[in-house]
Wavefront OBJ file of the C-alpha trace (Angstrom):
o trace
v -46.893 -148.097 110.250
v -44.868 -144.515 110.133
v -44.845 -142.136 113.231
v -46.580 -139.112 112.795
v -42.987 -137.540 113.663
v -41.584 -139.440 110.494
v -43.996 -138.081 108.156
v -43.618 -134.579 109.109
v -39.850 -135.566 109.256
v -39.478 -136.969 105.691
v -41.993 -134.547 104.015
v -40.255 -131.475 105.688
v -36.524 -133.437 104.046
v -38.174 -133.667 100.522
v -39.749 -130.093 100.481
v -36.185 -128.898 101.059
v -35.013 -130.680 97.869
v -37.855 -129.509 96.080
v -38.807 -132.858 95.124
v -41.574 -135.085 94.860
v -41.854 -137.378 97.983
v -43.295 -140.460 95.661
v -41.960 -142.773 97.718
v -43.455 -141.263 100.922
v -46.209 -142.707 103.199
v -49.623 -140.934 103.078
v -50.374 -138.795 105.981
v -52.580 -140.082 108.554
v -55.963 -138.139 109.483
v -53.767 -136.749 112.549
v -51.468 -134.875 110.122
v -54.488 -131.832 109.014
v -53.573 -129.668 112.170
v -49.888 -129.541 110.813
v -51.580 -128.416 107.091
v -49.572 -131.593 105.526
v -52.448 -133.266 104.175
v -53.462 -130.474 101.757
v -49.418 -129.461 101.162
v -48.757 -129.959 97.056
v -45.692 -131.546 98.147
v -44.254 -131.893 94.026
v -45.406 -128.870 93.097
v -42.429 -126.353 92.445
v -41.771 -122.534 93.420
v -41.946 -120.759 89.926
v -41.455 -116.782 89.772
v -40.939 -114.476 87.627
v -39.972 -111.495 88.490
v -40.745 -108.232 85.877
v -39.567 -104.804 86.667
v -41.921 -102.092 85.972
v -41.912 -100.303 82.285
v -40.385 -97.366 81.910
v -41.568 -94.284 84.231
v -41.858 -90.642 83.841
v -38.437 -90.173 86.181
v -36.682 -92.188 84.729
v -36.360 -90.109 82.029
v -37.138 -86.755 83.764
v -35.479 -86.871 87.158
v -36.841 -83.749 88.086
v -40.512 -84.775 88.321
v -39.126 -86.466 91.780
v -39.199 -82.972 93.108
v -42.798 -82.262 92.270
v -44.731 -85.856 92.410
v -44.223 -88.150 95.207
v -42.649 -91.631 93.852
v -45.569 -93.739 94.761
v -47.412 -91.569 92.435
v -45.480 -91.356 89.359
v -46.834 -92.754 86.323
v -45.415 -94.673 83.090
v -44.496 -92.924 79.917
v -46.501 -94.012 76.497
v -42.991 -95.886 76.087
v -43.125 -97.970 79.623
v -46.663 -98.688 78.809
v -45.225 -100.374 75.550
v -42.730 -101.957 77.407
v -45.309 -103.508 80.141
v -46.913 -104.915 76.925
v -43.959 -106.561 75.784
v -43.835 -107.843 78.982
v -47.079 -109.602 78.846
v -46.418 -110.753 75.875
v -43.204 -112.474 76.398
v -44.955 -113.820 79.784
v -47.890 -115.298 77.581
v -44.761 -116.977 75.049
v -43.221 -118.450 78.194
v -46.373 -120.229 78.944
v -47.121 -121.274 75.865
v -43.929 -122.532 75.408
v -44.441 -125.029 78.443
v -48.169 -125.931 77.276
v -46.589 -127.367 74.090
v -44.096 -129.127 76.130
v -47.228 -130.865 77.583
v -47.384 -129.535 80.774
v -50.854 -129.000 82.643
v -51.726 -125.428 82.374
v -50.929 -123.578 85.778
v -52.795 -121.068 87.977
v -50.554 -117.813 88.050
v -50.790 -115.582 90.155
v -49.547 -111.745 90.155
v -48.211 -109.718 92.459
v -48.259 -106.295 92.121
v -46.304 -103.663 94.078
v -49.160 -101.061 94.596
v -47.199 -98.053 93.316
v -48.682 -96.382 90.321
v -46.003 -97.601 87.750
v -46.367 -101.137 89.136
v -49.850 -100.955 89.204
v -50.233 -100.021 85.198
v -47.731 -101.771 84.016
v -49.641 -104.938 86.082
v -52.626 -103.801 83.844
v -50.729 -103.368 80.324
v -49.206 -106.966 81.440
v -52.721 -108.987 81.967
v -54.135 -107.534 78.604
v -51.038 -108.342 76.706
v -50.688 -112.428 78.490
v -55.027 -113.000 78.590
v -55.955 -115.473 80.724
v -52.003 -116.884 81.329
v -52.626 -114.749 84.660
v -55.130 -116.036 86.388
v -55.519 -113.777 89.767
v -54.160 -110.543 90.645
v -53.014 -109.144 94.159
v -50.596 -106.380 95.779
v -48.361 -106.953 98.369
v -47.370 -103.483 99.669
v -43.841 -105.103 100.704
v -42.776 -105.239 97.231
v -42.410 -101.466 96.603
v -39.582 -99.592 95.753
v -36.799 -98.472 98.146
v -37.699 -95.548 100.292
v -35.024 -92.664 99.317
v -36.327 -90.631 103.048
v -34.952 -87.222 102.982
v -33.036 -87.950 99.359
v -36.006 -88.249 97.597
v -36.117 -85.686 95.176
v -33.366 -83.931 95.503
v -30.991 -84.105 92.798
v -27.069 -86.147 93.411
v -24.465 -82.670 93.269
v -27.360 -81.254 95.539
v -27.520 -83.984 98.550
v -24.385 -82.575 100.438
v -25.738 -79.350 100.548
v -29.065 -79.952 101.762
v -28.496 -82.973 104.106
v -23.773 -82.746 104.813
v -23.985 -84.732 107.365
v -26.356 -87.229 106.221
v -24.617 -87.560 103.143
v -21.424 -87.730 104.349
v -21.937 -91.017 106.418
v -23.724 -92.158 103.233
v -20.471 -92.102 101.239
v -18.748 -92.986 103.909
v -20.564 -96.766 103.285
v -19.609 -96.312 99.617
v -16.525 -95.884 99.663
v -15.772 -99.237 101.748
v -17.727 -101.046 98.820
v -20.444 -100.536 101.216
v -23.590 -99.321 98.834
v -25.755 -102.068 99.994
v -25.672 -100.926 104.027
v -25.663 -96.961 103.381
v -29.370 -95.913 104.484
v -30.798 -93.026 103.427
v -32.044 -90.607 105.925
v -35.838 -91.316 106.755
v -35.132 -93.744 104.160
v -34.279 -97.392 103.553
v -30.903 -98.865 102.561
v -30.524 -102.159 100.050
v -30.184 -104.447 103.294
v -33.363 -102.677 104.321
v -35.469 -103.337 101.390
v -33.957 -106.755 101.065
v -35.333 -107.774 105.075
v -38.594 -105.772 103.646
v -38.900 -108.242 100.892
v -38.259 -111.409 102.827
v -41.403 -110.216 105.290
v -43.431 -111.237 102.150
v -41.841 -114.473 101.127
v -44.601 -116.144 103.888
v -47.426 -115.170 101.644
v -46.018 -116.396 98.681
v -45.149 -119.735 100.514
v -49.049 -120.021 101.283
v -50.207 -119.606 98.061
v -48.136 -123.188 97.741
v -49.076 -125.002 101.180
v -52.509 -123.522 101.457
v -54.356 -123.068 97.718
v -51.427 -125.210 94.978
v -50.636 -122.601 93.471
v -46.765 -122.633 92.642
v -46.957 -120.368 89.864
v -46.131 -116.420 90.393
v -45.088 -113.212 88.385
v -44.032 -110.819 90.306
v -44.028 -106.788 89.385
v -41.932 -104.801 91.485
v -39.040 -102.534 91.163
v -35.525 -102.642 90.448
v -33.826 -102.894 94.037
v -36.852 -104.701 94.909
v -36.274 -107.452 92.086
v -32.554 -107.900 92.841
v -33.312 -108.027 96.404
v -36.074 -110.359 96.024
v -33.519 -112.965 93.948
v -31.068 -112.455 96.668
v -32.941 -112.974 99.346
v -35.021 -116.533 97.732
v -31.323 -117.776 96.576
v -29.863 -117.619 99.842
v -26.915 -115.016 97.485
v -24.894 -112.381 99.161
v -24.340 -108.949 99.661
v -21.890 -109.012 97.332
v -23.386 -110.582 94.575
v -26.283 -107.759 94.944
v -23.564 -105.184 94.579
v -22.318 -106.500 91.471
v -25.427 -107.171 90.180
v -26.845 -104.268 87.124
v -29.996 -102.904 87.784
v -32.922 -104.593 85.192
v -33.923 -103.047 82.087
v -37.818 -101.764 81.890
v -40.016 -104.643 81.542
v -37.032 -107.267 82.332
v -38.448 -111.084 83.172
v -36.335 -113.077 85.370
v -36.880 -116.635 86.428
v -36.473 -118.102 89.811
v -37.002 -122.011 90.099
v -37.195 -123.147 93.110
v -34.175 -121.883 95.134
v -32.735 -121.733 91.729
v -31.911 -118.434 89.897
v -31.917 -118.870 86.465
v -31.452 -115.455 84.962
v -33.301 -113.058 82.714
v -35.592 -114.784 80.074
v -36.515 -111.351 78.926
v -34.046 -108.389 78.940
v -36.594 -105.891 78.464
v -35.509 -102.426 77.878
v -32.437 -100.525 78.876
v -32.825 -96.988 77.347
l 1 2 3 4 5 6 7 8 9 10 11 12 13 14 15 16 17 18 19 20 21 22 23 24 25 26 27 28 29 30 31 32 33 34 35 36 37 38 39 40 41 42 43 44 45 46 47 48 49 50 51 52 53 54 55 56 57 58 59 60 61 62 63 64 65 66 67 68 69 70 71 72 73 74 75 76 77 78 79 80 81 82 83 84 85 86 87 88 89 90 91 92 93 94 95 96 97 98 99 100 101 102 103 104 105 106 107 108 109 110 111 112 113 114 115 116 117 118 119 120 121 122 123 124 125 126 127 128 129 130 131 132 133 134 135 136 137 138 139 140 141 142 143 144 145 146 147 148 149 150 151 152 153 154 155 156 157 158 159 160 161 162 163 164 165 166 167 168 169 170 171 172 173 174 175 176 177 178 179 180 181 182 183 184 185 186 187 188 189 190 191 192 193 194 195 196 197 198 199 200 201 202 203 204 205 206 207 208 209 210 211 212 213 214 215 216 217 218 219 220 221 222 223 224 225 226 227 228 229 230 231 232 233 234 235 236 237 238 239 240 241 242 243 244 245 246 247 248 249 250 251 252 253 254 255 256 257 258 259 260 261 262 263 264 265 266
């Protein structure tokens, strides 16, 4: 007869390998306080991770200094893009159906800024009923640019010299990742953000089985999100290019298996 202690011990060893524990012992009725009863031990982390179509700065820079980034909507274009998106999500799926495996309950995540937000809706009309739920996780939002925001790049040592000077200061020592803007976030700031939320996404797993997530964020936001999941390193983010509108990327398990969908880079 196992030990309570050797259940948790060997179930905890085979979550780690993100494998199956067929050859465990069933937990006893003493194991439901530690939630290892209900725990889809086989079931694997899969997320995909989709940047945001294209926005109205990001091809007019100078709506920063007028509209507040949370509020900034998608162009006709990104909305196209999101589409795409969904589309390509809906072909992934489909894809694994035919392969003959049991359809999933997906979940999305939505950052709640406004791009997020419709290119989250242009995303569930384009996959259908691929996606089953919807939620937002405010940790997922873009990096905060503090007293930066808005203001345009030859412009920043004029307004804020000091500020700006310790910010290249981190840049020039290959240092982009730990240079925080003022009021603001740096990289390593958004990627601690993002690791805040990893806990939720962990309980949709233990608590409810559900192992399948898309995820629609932001650029730093996606690259920190990979980083953070793969246990990579602050190098690797700062060689890493930004995602193209609408880019899918796959995480599998601890796994990073690159962009399934390039999405759009102009």
């Amino acid at each position: 007869m196992p030990t309570l202690y050797s259940l948790v011990h060997d179930r905890l060893h085979a979550a780690r390998l993100h494998v199956a524990p067929t050859t465990l012992s069933r937990p006893t009725r003493g194991c439901v306080g530690l939630g290892l009863c209900r725990l889809p031990w086989g079931l694997l982390m899969r997320i995909l991770l989709v940047r945001h179509g294209q926005s109205l700065a990001n091809i007019d820079p100078r709506v920063y200094s007028t509209v507040a980034d949370h509020a900034i909507p998608l162009t006709q274009r990104g909305m196209a893009q999101a589409t795409a998106a969904g589309e390509q999500l809906a072909a992934h799926y489909g894809r694994l159906a035919q392969a003959g495996e049991e359809r999933p309950h997906v979940r999305m995540w939505v950052s709640p800024y406004l791009r997020a937000r419709q290119s989250a809706d242009a995303i569930q009309r384009a996959a259908g009923d691929w996606i089953t739920d919807r939620r937002e996780h405010v940790l997922l939002v873009e990096q905060q640019f503090g007293l930066f925001d808005g203001i345009p790049d030859d412009e920043l040592a004029i307004h804020h010299p000091e500020a700006y000077a310790h910010y290249q200061k981190c840049r020039k020592f290959k240092g982009k990742f730990w240079a925080r803007m003022p009021l603001g976030e740096s990289r390593f700031d958004v990627a601690a953000r993002v690791h805040q939320a990893f806990g939720t996404f962990q309980r949709d797993r233990v608590n409810h089985g559900i192992s399948d997530l898309v995820v629609v964020c932001h650029g730093v936001t996606l690259r920190a999100f990979v980083m953070m999941w793969c246990h990579l390193s602050p190098e690797w983010f700062e060689t890493e290019s930004n995602p193209g509108n609408g880019a899918i990327r796959l995480i599998e398990g601890s796994i990073d298996r690159g962009y399934i969908f390039d999405g759009f880079k102009d």
